[in-house]
C-alpha positions as CSV (number, residue, x, y, z in Angstrom):
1,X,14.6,-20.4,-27.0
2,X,10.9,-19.4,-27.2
3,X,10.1,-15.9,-27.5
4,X,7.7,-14.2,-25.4
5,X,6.7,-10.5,-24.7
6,X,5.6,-9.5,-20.9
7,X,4.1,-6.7,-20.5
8,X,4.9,-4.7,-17.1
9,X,2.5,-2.3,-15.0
10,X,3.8,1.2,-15.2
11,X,6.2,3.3,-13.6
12,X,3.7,6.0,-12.7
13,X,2.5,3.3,-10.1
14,X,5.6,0.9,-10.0
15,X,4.1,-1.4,-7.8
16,X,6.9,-3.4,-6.1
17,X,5.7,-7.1,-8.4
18,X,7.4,-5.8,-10.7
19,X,11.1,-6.4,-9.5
20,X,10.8,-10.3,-9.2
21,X,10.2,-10.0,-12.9
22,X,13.2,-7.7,-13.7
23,X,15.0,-9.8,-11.0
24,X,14.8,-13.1,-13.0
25,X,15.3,-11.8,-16.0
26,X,18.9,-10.3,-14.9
27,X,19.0,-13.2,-12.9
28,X,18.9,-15.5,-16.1
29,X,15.9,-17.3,-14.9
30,X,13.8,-16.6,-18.0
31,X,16.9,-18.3,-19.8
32,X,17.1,-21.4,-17.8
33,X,13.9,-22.2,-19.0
34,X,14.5,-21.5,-22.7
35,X,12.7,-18.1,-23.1
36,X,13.6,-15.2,-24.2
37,X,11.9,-12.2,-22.6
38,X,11.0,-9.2,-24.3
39,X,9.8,-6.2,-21.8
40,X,7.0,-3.9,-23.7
41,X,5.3,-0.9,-22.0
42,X,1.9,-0.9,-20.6
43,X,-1.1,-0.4,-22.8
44,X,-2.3,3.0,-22.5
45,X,-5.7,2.9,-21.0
46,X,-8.5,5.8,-22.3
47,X,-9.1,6.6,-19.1
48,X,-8.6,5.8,-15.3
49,X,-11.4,3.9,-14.6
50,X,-11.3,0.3,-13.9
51,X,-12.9,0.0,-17.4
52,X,-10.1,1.9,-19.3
53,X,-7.5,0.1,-17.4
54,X,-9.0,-3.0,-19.3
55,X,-7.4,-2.4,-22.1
56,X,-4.1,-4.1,-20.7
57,X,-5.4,-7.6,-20.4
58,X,-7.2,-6.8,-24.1
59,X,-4.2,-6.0,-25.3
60,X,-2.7,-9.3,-24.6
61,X,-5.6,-11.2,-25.7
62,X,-5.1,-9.5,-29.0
63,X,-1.5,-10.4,-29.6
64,X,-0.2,-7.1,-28.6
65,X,1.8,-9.3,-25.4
66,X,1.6,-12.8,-24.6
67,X,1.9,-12.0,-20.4
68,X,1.2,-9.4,-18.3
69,X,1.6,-7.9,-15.0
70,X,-2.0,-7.0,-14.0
71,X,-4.6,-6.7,-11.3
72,X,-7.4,-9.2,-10.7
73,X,-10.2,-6.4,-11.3
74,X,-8.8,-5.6,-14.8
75,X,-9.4,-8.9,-15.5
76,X,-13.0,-9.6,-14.1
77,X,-13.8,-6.7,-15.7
78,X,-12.6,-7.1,-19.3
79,X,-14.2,-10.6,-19.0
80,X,-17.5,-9.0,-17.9
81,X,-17.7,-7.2,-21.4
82,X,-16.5,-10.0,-23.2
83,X,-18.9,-12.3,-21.5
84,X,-16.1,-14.6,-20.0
85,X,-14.7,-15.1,-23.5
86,X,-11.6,-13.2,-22.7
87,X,-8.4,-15.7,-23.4
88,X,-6.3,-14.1,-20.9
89,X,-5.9,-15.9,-17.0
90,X,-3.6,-15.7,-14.0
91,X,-1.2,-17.8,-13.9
92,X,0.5,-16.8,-10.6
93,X,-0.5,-14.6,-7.7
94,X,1.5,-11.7,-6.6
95,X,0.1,-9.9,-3.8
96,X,-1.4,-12.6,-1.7
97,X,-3.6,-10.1,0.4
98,X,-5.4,-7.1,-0.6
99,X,-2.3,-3.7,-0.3
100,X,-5.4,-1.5,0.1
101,X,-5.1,1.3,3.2
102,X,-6.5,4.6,4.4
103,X,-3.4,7.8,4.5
104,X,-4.9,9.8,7.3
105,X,-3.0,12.4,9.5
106,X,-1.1,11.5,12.2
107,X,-2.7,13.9,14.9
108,X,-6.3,12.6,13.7
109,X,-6.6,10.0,16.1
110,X,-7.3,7.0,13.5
111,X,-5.6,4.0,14.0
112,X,-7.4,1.0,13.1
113,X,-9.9,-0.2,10.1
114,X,-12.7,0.5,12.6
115,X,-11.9,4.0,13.2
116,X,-12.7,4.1,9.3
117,X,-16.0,4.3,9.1
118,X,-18.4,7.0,8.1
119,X,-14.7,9.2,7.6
120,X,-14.8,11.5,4.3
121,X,-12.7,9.8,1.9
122,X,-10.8,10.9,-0.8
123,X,-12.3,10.2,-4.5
124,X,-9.4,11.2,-6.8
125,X,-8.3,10.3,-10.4
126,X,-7.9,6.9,-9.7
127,X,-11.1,6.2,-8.5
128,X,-11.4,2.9,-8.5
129,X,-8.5,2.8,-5.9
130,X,-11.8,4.2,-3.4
131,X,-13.8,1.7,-4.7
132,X,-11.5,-0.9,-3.4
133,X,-11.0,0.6,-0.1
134,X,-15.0,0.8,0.6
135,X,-15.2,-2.8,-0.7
136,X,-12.5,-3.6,1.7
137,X,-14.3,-1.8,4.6
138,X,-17.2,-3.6,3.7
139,X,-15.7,-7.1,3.9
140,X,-14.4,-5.9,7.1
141,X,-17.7,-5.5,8.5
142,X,-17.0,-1.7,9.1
143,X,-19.3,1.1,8.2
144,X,-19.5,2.9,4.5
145,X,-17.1,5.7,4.4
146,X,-18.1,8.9,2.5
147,X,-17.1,9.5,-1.0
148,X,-15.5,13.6,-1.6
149,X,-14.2,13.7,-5.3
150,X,-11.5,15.3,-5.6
151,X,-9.7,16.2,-8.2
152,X,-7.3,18.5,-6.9
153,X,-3.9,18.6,-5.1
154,X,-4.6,15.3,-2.4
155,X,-1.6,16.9,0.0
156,X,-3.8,19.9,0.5
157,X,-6.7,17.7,0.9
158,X,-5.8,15.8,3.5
159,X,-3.9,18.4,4.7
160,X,-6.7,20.9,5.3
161,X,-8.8,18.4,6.6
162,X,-11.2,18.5,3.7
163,X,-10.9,15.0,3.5
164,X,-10.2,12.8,5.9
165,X,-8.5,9.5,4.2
166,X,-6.7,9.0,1.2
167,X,-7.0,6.0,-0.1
168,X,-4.0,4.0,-1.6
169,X,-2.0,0.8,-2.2
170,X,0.5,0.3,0.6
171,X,3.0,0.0,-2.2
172,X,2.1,3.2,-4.5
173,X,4.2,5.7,-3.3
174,X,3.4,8.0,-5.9
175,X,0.8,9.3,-3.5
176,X,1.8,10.9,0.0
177,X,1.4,9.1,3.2
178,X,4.2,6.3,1.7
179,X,6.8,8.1,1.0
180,X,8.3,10.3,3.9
181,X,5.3,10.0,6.5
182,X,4.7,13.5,6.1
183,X,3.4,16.3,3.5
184,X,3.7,20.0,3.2
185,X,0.5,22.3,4.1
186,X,0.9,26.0,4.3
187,X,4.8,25.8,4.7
188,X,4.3,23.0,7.9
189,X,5.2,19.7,7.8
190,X,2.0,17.1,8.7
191,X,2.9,13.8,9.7
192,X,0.7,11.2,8.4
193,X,-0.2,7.6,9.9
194,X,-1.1,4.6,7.0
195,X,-3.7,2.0,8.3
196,X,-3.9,-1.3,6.1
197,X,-7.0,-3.3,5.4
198,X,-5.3,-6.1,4.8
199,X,-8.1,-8.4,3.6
200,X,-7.5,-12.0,2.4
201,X,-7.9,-11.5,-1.1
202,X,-5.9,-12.1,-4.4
203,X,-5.2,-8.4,-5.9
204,X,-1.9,-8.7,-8.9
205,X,-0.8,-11.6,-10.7
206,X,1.0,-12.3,-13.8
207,X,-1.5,-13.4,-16.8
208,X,-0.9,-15.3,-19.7
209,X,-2.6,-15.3,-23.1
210,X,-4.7,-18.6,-23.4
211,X,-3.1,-19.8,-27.3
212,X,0.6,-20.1,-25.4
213,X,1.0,-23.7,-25.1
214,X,1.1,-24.8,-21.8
215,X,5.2,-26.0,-20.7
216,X,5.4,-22.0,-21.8
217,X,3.4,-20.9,-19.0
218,X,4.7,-23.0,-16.5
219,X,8.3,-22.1,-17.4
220,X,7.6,-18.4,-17.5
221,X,5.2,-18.6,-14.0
222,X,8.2,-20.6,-12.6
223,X,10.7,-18.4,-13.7
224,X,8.5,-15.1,-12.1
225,X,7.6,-17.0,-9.1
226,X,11.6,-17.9,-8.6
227,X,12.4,-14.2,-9.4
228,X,10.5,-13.6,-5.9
229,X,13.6,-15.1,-3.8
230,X,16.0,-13.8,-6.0
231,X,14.9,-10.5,-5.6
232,X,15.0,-11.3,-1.6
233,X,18.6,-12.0,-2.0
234,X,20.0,-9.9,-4.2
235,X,17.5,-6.5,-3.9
236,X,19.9,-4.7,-6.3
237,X,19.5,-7.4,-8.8
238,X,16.1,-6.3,-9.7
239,X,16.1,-2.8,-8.9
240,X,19.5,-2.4,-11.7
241,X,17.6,-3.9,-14.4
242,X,13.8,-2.2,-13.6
243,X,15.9,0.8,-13.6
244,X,17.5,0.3,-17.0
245,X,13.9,0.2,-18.8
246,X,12.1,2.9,-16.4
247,X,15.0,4.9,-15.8
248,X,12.7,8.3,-15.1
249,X,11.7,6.3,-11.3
250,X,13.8,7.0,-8.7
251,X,15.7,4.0,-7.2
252,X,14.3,5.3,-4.0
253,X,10.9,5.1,-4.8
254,X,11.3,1.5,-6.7
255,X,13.0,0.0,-3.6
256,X,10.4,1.6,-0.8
257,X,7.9,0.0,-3.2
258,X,9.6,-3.3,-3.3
259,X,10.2,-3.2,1.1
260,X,5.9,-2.4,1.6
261,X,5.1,-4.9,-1.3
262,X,7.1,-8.0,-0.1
263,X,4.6,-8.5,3.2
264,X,1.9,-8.8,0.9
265,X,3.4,-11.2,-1.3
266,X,4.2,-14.3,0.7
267,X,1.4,-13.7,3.6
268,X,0.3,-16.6,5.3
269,X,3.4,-18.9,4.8
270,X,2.6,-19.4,1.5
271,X,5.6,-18.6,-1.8
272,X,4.7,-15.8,-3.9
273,X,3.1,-17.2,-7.0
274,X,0.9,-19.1,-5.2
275,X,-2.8,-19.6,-6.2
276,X,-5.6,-21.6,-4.3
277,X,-9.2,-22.5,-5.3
278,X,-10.8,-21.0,-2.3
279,X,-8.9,-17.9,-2.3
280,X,-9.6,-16.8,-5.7
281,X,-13.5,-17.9,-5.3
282,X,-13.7,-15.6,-2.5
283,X,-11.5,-12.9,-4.6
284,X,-14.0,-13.2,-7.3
285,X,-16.7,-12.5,-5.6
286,X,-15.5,-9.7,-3.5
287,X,-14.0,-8.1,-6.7
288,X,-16.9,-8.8,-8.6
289,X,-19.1,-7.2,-5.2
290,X,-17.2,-4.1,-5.0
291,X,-16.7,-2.9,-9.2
292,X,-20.3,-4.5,-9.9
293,X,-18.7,-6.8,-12.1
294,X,-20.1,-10.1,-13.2
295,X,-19.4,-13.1,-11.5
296,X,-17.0,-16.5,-12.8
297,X,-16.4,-19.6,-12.7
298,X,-13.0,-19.7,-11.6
299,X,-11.2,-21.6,-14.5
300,X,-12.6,-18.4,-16.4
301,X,-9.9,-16.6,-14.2
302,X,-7.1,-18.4,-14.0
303,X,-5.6,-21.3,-15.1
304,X,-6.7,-24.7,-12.7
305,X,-3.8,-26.6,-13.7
306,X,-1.2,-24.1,-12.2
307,X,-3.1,-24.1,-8.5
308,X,-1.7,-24.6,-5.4
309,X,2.4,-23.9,-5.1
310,X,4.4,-27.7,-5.0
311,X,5.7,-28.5,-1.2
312,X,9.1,-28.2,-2.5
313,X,8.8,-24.2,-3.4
314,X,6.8,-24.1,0.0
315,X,9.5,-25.3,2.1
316,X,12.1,-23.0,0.4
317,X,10.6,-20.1,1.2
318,X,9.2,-20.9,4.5
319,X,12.6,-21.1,5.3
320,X,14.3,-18.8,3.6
């Protein structure tokens, strides 16, 4: 058995990637391909800023964890500072598209990316979550939306009409507008209305530390990417065992993450896991576009020799 530790995004924003992980480990998937998984908590970034979220992907460069579950601008970001040094890269793709969307209300009217533009927008604590959604806009064609910081409660934001979009991942239902369609403001219920971007980007992936040797990668990418249908199958599978380590998230709120992730995850035909050249050259760029990040060749990224998915996988979940 090899011995490695993965390092898994958080359960503040328990993105719904995580559960293929949980599922194969429960699964015995790890274990089929002689490793041993060790689960470790997220590095603690200083801040919330795409920067201070950069310590994650450090971290594993360091030794601290030999994977990770991570987001592509973490990445191009932390290899920006280090000048494309960085011996971390992706060696799977989870969400396929970009989960970015706009919360509005429901009596506003909005209903399509188009209706977007020129809208105030909500700039809270996570604000590079607005950064993506203006990028987004912007590959879209549609107009700049206005930035409001706002630090405050977001239910009375949007509620109010102070602001007129919130911006969030489809699957972070931390945030209102995923979870229940509807918020309170001044004892009234206001229903609310989510409109995806949806733009044909890389966004999360699993990375690797570059000094694993290489039949380690594939077996633990193989293993994650398998997790994927296993999860499809057996939903409790995963959702038992992500439980077991964040046992403070509600099954509730794990499993609506997992239903709005799993769209994004195997969009255009393709397995989850799956990573093409052209796909992540035009990631890079728009990433690198909308954080004013540098720009990389894309073996800088992720790993060239684990590109494009075999027909095999392609056919069994095409199918499935």
């Amino acid at each position: 058995m090899h011995r490695v530790r993965l390092m898994t995004w958080c359960p503040r924003s328990a993105t719904g990637m995580q559960l293929a992980a949980f599922a194969a480990d429960e699964g015995g998937l790890f274990a089929d391909r002689g490793l041993e998984v060790e689960f470790v908590a997220a590095t603690r970034p200083p801040d919330y800023s795409v920067t201070g979220f950069t310590a994650r992907v450090k971290a594993v460069a360091a030794g601290h964890a030999d994977f990770a579950l991570t987001s592509v601008v973490y990445l191009l970001a932390a290899q920006t500072e280090a000048a494309g040094s960085l011996g971390v890269r992706f060696v799977a793709a989870a969400h396929q598209r970009n989960p970015i969307a706009g919360v509005v209300r429901e009596d506003s009217g909005l209903r399509t990316p188009e209706d977007l533009a020129g809208l105030r927008t909500a700039r809270w604590s996570m604000p590079w979550f607005a950064q993506e959604y203006a990028g987004a806009l912007d590959f879209m064609g549609v107009g700049e939306p206005v930035m409001i910081d706002t630090p405050g409660d977001l239910d009375a934001a949007l509620g109010s009409g102070d602001v007129d979009v919130l911006p969030v991942w489809m699957d972070d239902t931390t945030q209102p507008g995923l979870r229940g369609m509807k918020i309170q403001y001044r004892g009234a219920a206001v229903g609310l209305r989510v409109i995806a971007l949806d733009i044909p980007v890389y966004t999360t992936g699993l990375v690797a530390a570059d000094r694993l040797p290489l039949d380690v990668i594939r077996s633990m990418r193989d293993a994650y990417v398998a997790g994927f249908q296993l999860q499809l199958e057996h939903p409790e599978l995963g959702l038992a065992a992500f439980r077991r380590c964040f046992p403070s998230v509600s099954e509730e709120y794990a499993r609506a993450n997992w239903g709005t992730f799993e769209p994004s995850a195997r969009s255009g035909g393709v397995p989850p896991g799956s990573m093409d050249a052209e796909r992540w050259e035009d990631t890079i760029a728009h990433t690198a576009k909308t954080h004013g990040l540098s720009t990389f060749p894309g073996d800088r990224i992720y790993r060239p020799e684990l590109l494009d998915p075999t027909p095999d996988r392609v056919v069994a979940w095409c199918s499935a």
